[in-house]
mmCIF entry with sequence, helices, sheets and N, C-alpha, C, O atoms, coordinates in Angstrom:
data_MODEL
# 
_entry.id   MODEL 
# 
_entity.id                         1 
_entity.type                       polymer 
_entity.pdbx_number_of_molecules   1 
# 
_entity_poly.entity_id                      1 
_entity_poly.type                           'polypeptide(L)' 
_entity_poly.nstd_linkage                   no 
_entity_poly.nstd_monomer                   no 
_entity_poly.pdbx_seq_one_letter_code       
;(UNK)(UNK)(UNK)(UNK)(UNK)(UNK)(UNK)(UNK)(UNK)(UNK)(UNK)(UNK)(UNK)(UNK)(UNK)(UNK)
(UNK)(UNK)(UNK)(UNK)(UNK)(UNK)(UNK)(UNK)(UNK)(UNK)(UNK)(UNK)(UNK)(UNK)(UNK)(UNK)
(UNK)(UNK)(UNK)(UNK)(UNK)(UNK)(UNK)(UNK)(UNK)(UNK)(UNK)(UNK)(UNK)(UNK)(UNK)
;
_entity_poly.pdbx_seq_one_letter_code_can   XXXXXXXXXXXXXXXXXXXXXXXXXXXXXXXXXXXXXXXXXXXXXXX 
_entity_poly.pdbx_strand_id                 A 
# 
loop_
_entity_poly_seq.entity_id 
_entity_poly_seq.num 
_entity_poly_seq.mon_id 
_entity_poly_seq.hetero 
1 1  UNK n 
1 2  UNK n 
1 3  UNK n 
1 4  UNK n 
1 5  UNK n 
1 6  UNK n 
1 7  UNK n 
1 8  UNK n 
1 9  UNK n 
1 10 UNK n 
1 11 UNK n 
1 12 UNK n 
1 13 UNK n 
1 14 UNK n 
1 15 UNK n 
1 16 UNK n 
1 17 UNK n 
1 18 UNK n 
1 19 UNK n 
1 20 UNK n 
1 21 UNK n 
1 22 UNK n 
1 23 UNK n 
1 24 UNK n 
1 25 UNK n 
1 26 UNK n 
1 27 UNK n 
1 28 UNK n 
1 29 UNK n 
1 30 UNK n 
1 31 UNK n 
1 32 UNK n 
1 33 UNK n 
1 34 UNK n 
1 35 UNK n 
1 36 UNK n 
1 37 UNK n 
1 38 UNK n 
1 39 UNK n 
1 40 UNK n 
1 41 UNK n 
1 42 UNK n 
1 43 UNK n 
1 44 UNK n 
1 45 UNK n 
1 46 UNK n 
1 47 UNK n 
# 
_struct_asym.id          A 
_struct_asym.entity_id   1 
# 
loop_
_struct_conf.conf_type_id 
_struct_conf.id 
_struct_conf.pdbx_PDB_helix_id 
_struct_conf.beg_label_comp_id 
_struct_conf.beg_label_asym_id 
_struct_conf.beg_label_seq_id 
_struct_conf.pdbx_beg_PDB_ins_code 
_struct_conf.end_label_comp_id 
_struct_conf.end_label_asym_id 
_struct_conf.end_label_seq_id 
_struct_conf.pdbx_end_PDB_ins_code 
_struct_conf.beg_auth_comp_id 
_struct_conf.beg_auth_asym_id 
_struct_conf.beg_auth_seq_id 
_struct_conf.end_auth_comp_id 
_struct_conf.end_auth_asym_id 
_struct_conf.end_auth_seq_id 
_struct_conf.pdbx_PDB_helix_class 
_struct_conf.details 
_struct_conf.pdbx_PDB_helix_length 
HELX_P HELX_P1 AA1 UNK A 6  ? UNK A 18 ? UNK A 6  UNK A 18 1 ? 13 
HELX_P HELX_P2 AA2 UNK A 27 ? UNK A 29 ? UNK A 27 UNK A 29 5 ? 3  
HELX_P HELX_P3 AA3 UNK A 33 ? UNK A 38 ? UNK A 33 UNK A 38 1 ? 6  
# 
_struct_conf_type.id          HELX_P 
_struct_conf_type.criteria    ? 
_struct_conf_type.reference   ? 
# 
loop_
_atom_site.group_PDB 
_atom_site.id 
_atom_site.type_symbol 
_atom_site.label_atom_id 
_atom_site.label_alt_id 
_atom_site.label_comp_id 
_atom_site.label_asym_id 
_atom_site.label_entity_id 
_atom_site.label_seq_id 
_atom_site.pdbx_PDB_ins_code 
_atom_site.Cartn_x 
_atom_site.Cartn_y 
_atom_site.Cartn_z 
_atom_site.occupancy 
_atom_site.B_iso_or_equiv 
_atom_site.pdbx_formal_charge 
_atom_site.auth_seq_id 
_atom_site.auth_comp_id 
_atom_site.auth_asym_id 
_atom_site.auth_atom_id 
_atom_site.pdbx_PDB_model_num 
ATOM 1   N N  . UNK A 1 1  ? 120.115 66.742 58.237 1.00 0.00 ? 1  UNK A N  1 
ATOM 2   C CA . UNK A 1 1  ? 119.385 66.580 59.477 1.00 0.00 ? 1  UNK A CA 1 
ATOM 3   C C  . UNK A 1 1  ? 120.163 65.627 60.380 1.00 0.00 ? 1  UNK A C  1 
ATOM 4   O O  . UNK A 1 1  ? 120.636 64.560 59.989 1.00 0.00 ? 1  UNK A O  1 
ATOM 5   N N  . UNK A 1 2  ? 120.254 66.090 61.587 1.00 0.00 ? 2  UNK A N  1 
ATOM 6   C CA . UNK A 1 2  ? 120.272 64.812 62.743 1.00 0.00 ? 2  UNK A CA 1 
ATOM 7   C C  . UNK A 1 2  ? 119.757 63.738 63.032 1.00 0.00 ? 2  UNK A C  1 
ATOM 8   O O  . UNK A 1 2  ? 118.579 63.555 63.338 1.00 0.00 ? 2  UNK A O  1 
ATOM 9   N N  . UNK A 1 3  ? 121.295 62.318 62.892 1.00 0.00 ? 3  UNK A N  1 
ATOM 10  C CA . UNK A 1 3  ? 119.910 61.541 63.010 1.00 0.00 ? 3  UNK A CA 1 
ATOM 11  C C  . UNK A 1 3  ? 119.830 60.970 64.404 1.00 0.00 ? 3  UNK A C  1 
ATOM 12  O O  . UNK A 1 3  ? 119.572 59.775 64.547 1.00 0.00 ? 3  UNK A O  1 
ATOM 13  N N  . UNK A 1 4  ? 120.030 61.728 65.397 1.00 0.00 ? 4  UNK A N  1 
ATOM 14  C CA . UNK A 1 4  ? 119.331 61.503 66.638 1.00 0.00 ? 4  UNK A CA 1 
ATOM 15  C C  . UNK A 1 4  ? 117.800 62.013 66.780 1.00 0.00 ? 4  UNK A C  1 
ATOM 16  O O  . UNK A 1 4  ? 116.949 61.435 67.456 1.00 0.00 ? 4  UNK A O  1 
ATOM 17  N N  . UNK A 1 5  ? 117.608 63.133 66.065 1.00 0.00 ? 5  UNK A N  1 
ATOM 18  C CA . UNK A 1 5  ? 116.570 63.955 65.939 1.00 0.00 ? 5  UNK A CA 1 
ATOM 19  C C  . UNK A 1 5  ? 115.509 63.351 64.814 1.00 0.00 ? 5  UNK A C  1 
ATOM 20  O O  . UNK A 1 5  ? 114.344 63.124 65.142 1.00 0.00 ? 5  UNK A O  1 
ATOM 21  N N  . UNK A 1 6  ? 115.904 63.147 63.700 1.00 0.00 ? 6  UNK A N  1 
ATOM 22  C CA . UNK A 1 6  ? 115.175 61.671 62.955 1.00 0.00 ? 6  UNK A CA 1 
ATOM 23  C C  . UNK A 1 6  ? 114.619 61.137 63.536 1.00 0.00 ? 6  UNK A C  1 
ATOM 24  O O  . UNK A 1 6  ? 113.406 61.165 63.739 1.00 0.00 ? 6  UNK A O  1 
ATOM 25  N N  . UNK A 1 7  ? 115.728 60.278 64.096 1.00 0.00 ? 7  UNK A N  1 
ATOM 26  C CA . UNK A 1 7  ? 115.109 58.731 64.875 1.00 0.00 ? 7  UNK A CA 1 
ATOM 27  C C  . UNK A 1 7  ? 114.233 59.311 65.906 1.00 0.00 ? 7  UNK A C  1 
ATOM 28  O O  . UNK A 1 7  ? 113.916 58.371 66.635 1.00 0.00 ? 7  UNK A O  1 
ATOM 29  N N  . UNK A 1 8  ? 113.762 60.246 66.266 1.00 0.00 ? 8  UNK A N  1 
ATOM 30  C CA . UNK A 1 8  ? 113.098 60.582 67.560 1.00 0.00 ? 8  UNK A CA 1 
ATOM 31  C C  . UNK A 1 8  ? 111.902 61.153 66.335 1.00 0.00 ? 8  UNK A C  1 
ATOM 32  O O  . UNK A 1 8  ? 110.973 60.395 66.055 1.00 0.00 ? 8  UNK A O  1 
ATOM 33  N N  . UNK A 1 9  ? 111.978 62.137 65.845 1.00 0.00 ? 9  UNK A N  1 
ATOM 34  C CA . UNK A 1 9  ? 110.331 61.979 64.940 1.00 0.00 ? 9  UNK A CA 1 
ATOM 35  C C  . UNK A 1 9  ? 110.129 60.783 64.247 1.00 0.00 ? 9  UNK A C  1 
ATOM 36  O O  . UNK A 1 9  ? 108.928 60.533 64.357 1.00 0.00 ? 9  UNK A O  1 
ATOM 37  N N  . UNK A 1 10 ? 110.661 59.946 63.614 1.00 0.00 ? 10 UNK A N  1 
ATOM 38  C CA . UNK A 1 10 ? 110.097 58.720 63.254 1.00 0.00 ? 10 UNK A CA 1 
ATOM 39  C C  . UNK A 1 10 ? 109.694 57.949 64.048 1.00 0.00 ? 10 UNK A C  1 
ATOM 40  O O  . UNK A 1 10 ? 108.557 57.504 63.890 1.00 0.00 ? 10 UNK A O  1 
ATOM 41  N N  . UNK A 1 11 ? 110.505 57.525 65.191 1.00 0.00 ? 11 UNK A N  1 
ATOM 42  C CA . UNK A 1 11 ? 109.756 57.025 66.228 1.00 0.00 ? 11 UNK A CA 1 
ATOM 43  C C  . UNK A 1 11 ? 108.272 57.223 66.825 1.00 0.00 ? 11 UNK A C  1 
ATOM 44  O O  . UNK A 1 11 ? 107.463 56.337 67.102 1.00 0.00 ? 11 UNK A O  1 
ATOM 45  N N  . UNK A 1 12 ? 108.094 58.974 66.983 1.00 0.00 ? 12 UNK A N  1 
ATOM 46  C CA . UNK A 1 12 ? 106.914 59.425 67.179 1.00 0.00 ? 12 UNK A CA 1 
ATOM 47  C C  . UNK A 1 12 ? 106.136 59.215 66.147 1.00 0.00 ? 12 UNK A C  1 
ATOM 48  O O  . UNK A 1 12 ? 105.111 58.647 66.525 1.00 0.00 ? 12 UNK A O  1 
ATOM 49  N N  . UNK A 1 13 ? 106.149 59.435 64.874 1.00 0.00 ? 13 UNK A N  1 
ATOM 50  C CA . UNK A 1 13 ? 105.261 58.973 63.740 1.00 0.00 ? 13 UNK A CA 1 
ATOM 51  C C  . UNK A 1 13 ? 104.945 58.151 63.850 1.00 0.00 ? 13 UNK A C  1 
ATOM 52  O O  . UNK A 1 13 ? 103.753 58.119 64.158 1.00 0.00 ? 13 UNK A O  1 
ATOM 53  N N  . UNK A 1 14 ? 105.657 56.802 63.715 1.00 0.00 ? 14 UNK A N  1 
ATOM 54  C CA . UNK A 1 14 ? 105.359 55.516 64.034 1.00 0.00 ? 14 UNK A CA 1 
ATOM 55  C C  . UNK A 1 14 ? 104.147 55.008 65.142 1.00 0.00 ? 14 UNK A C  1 
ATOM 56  O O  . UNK A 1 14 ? 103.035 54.499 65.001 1.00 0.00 ? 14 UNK A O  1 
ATOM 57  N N  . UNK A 1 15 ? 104.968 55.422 66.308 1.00 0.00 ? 15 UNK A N  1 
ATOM 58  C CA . UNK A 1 15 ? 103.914 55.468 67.348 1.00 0.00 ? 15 UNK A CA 1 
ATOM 59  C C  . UNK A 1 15 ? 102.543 56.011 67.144 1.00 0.00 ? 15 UNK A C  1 
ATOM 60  O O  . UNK A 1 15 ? 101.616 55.321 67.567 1.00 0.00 ? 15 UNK A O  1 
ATOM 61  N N  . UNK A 1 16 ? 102.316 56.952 66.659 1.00 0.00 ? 16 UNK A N  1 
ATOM 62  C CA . UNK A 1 16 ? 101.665 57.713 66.052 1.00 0.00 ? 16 UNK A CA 1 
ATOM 63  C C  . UNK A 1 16 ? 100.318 57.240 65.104 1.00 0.00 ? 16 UNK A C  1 
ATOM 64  O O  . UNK A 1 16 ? 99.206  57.731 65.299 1.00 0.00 ? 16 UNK A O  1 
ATOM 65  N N  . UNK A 1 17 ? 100.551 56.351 64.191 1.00 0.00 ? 17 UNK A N  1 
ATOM 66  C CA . UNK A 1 17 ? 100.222 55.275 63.181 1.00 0.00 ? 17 UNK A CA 1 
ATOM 67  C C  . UNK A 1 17 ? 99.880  54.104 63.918 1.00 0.00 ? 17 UNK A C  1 
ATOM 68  O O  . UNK A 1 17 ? 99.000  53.368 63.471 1.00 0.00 ? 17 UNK A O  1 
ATOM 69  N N  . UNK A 1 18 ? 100.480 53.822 65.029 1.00 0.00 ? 18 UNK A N  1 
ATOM 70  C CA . UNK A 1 18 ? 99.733  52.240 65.612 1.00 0.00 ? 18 UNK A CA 1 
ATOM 71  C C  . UNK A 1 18 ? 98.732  52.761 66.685 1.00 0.00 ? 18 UNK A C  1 
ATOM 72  O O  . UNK A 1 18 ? 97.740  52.078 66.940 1.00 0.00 ? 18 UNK A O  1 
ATOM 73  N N  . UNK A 1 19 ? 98.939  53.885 67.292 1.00 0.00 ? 19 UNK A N  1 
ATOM 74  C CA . UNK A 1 19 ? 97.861  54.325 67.900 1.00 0.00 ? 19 UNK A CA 1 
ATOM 75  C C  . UNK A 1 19 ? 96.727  54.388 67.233 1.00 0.00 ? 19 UNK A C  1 
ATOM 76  O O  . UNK A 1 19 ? 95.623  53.964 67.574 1.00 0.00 ? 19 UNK A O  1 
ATOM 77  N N  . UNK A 1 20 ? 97.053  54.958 66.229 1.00 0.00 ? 20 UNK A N  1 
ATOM 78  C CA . UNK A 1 20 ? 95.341  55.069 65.184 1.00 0.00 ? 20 UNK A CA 1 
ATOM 79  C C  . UNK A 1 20 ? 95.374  54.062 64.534 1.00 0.00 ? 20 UNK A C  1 
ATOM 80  O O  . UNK A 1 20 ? 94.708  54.246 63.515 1.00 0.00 ? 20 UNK A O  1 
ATOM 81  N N  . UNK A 1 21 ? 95.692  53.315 64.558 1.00 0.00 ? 21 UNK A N  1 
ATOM 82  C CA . UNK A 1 21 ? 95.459  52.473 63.370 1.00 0.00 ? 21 UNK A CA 1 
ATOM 83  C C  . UNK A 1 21 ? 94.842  50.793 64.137 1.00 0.00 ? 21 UNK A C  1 
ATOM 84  O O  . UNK A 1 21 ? 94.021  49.926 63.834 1.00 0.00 ? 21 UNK A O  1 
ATOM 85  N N  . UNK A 1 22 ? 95.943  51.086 65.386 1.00 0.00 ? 22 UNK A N  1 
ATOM 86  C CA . UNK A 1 22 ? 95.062  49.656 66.576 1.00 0.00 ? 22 UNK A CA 1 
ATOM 87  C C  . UNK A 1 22 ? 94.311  50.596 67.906 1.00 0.00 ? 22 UNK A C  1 
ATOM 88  O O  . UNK A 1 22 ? 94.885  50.821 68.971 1.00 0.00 ? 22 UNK A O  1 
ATOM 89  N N  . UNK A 1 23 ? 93.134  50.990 67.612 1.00 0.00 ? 23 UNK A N  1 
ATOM 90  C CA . UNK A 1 23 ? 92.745  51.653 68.721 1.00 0.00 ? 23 UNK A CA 1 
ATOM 91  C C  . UNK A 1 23 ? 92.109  50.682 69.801 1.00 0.00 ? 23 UNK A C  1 
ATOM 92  O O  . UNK A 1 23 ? 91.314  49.770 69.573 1.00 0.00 ? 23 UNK A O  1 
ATOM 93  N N  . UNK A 1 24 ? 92.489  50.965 70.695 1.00 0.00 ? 24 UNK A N  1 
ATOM 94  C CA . UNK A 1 24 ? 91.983  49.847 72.069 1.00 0.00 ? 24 UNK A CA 1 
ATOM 95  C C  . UNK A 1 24 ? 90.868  50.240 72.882 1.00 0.00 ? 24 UNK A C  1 
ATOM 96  O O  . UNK A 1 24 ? 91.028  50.863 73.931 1.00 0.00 ? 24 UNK A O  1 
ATOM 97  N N  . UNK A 1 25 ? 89.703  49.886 72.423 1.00 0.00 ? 25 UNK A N  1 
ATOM 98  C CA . UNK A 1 25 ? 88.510  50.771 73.156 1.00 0.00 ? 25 UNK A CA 1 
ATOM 99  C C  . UNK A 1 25 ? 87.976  49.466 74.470 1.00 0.00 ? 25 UNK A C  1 
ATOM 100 O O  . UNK A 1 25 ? 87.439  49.802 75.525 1.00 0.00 ? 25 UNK A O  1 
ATOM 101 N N  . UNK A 1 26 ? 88.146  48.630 74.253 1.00 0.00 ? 26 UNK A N  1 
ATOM 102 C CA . UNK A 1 26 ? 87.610  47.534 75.240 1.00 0.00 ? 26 UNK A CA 1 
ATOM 103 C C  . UNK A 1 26 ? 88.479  48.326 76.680 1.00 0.00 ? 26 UNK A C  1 
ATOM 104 O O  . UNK A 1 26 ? 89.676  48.566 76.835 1.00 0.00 ? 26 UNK A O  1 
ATOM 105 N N  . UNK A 1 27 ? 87.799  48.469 77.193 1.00 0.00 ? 27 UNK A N  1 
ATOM 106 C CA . UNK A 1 27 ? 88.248  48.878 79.230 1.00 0.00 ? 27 UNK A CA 1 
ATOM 107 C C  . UNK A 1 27 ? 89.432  47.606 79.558 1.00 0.00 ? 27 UNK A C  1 
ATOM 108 O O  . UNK A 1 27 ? 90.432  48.111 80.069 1.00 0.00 ? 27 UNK A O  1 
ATOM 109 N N  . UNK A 1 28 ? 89.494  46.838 79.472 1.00 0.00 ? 28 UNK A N  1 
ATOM 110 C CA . UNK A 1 28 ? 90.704  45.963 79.853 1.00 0.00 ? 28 UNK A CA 1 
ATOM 111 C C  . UNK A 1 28 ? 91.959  45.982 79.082 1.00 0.00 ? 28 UNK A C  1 
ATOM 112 O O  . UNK A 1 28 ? 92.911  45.386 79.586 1.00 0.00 ? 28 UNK A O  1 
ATOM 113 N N  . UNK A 1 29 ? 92.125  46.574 77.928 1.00 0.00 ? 29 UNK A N  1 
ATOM 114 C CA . UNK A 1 29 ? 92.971  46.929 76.985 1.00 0.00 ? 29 UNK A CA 1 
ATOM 115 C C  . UNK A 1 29 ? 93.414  48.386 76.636 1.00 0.00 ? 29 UNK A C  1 
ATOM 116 O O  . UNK A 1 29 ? 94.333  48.832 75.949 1.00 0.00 ? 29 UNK A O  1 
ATOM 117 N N  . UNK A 1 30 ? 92.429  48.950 77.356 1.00 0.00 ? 30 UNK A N  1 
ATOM 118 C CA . UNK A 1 30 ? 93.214  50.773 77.431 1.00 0.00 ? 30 UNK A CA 1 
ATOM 119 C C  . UNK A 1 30 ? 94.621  50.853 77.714 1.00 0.00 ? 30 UNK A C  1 
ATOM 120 O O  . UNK A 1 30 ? 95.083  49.934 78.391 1.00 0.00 ? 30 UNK A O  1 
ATOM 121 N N  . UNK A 1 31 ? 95.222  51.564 77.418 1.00 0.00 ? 31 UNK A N  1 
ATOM 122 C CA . UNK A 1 31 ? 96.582  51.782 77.343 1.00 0.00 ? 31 UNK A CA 1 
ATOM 123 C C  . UNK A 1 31 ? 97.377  51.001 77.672 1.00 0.00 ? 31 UNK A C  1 
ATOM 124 O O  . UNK A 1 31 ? 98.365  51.163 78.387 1.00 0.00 ? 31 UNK A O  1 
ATOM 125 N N  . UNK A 1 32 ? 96.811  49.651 76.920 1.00 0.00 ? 32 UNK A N  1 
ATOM 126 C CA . UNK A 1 32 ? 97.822  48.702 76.319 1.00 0.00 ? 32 UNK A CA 1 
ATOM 127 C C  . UNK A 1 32 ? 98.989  48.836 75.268 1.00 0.00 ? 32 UNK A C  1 
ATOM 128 O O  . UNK A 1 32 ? 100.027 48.175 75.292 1.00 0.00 ? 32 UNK A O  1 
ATOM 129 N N  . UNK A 1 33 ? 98.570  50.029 74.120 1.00 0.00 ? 33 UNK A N  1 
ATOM 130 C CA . UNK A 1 33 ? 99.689  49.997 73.195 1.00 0.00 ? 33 UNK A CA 1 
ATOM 131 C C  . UNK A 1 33 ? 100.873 51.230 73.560 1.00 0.00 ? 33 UNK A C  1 
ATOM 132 O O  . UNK A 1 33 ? 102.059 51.319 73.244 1.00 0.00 ? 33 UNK A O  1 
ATOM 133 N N  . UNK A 1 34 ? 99.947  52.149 74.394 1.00 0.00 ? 34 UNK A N  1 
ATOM 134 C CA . UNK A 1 34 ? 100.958 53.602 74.968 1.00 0.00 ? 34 UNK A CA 1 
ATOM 135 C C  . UNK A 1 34 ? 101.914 52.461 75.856 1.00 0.00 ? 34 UNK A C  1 
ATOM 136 O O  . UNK A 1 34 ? 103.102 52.693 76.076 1.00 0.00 ? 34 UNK A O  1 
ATOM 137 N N  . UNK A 1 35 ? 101.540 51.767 76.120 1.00 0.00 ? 35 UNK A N  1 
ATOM 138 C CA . UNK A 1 35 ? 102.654 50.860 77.699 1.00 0.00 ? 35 UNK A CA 1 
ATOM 139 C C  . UNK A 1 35 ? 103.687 50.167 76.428 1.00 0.00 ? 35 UNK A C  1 
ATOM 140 O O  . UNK A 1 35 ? 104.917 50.170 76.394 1.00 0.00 ? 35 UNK A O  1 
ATOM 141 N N  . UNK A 1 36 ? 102.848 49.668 75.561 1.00 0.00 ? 36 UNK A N  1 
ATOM 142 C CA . UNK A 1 36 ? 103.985 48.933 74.896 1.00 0.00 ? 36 UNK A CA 1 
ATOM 143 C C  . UNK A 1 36 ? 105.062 49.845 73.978 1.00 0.00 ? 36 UNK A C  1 
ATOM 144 O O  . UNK A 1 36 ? 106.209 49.500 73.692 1.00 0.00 ? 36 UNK A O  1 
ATOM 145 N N  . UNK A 1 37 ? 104.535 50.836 73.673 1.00 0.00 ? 37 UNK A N  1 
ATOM 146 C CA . UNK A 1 37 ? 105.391 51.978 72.830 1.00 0.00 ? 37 UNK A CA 1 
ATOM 147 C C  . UNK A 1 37 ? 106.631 52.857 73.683 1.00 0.00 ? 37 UNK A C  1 
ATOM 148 O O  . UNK A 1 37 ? 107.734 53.364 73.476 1.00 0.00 ? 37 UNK A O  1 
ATOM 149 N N  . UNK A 1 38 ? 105.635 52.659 74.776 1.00 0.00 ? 38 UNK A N  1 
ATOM 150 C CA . UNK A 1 38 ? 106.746 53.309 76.470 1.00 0.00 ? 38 UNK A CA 1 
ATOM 151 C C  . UNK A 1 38 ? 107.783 52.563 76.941 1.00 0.00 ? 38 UNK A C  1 
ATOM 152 O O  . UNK A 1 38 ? 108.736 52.880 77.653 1.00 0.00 ? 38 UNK A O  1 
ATOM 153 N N  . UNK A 1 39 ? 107.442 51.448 76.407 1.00 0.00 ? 39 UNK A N  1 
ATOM 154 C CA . UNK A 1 39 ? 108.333 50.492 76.656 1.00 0.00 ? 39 UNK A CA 1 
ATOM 155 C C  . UNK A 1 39 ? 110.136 50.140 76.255 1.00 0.00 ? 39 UNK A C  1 
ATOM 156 O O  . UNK A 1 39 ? 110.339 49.641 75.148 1.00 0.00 ? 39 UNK A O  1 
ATOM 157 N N  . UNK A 1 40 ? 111.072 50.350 76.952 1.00 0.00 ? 40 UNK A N  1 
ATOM 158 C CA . UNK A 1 40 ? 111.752 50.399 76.009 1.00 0.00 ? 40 UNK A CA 1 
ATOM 159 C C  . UNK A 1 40 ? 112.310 49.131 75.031 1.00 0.00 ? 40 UNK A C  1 
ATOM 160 O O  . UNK A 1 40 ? 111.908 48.028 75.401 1.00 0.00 ? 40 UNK A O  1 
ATOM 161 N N  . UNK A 1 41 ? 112.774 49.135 74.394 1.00 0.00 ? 41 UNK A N  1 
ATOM 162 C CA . UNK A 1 41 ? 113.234 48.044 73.071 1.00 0.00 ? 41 UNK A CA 1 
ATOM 163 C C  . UNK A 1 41 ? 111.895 46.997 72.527 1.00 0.00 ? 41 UNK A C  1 
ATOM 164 O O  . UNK A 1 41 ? 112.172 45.898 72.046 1.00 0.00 ? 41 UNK A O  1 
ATOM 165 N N  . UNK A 1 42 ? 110.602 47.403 72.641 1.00 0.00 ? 42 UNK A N  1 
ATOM 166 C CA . UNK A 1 42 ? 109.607 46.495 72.477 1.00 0.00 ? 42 UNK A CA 1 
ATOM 167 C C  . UNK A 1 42 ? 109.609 46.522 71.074 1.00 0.00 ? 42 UNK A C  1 
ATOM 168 O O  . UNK A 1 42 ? 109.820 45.596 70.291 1.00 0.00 ? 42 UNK A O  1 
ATOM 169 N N  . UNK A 1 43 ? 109.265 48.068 70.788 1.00 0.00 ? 43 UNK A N  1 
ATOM 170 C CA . UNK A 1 43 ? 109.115 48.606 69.488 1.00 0.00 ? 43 UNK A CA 1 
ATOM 171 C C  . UNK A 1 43 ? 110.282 49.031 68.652 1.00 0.00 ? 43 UNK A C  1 
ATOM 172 O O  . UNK A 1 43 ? 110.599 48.653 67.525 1.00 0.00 ? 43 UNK A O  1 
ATOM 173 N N  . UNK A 1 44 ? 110.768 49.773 69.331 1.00 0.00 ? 44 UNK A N  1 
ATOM 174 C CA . UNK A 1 44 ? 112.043 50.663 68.767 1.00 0.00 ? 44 UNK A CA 1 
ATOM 175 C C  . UNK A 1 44 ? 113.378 50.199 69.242 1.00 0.00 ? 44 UNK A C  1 
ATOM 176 O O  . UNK A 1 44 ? 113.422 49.503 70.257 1.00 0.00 ? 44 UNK A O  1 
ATOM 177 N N  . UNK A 1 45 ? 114.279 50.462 68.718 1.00 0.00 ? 45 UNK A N  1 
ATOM 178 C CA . UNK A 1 45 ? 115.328 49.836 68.994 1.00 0.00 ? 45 UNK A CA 1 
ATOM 179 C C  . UNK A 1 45 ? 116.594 51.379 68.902 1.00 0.00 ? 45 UNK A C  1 
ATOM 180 O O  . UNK A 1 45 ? 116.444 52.396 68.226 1.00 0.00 ? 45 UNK A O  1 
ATOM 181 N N  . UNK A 1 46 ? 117.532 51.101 69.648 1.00 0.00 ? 46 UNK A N  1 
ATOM 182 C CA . UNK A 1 46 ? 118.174 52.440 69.204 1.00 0.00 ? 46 UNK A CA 1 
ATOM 183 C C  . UNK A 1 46 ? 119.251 52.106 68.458 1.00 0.00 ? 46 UNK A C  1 
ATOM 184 O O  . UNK A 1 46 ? 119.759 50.988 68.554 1.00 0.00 ? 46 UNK A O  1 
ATOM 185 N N  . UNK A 1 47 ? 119.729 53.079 67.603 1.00 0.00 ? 47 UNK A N  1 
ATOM 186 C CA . UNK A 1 47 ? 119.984 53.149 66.463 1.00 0.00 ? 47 UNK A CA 1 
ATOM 187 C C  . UNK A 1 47 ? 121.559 52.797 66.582 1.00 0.00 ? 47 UNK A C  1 
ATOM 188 O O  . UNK A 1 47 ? 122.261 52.757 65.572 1.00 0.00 ? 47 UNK A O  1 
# 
């Protein structure tokens, strides 16, 4: 496998897993973790 193509589904998995796993239901914290995952180098780092 590619690991440009890897690192791009693991990434999404990942992301994937903190979405469900920290869900942000309070109205002042909505798409707090999509901004931080969008973010670049917050989370992920390239390879």
């Amino acid at each position: 496998m590619l690991p440009s193509i890897l690192a791009k589904q693991l990434e999404k998995g990942i992301g994937d897993y903190i979405e469900t796993t920290f869900p942000m239901t309070n109205e002042p914290f909505k798409g707090s973790v999509e901004k931080l995952l969008a973010t670049k180098d917050s989370v992920y780092h390239e390879p």
